[in-house]
N, C-alpha and C positions, 0 to 999 in steps of 0.2 A: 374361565375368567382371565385367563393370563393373557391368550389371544387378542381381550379387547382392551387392553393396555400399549398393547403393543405399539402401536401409533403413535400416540403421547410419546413412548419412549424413545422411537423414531423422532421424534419431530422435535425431542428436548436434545438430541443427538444433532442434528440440521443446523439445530438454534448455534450449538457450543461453539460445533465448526466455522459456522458462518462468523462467529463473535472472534474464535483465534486467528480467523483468517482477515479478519479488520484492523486487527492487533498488529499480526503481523507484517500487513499491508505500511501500515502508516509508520511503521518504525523503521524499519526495510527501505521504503521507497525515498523515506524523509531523507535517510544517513546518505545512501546512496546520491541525492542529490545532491546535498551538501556539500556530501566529499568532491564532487567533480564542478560545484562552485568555485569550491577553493582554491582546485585546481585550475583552473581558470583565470581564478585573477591570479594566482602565480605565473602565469603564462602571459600575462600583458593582455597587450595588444593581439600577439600570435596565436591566444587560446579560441580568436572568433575566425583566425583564419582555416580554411578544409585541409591543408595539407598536413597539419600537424592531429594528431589523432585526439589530445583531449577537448578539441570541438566535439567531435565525434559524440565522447565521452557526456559530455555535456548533453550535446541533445536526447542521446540514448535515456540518460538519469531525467529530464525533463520529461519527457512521452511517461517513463514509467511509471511517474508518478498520478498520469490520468489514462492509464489502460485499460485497468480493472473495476475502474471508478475513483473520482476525487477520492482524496482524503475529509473533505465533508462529510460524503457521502459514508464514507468507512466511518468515520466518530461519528453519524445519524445510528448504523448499524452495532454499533459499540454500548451507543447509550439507549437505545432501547430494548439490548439484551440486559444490561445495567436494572435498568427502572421494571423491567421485566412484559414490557408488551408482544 
């Protein structure tokens, strides 16, 4: 009998992962961009120029926030672990 739980038990384990790793996504990615916003406008003018590195910065934090998927897309995956489907 235990065998045929087994799956379920699998797949409420898939669920969890997927739900901390949405979590962690949109906290993560959000700070991160934020942080090298700000940096940014600290920088002027010079923060949209290449030679100084928190352009860089900047774009890096921008991409990361749509790599693994929007943050939409992560709070879709959030809240139907939530409501439980």
């Amino acid at each position: 009998m235990r065998g045929y739980r087994l799956p379920a038990v699998i797949a409420a384990i898939i669920t969890l992962l997927l739900f901390r790793r949405g979590v962690k996504e949109i906290i993560v990615d959000e700070r991160v961009y934020s942080v090298a916003y700000k940096a940014l406008q600290i920088h002027g003018g010079y923060g949209y120029i290449r030679e100084f590195p928190v352009e860089r910065h900047y774009r890096d934090a921008r991409v990361l926030t749509l790599y693994e998927g929007t943050s939409e897309i992560q709070r879709k995956v959030i809240a139907n672990y939530v409501i439980g489907r």
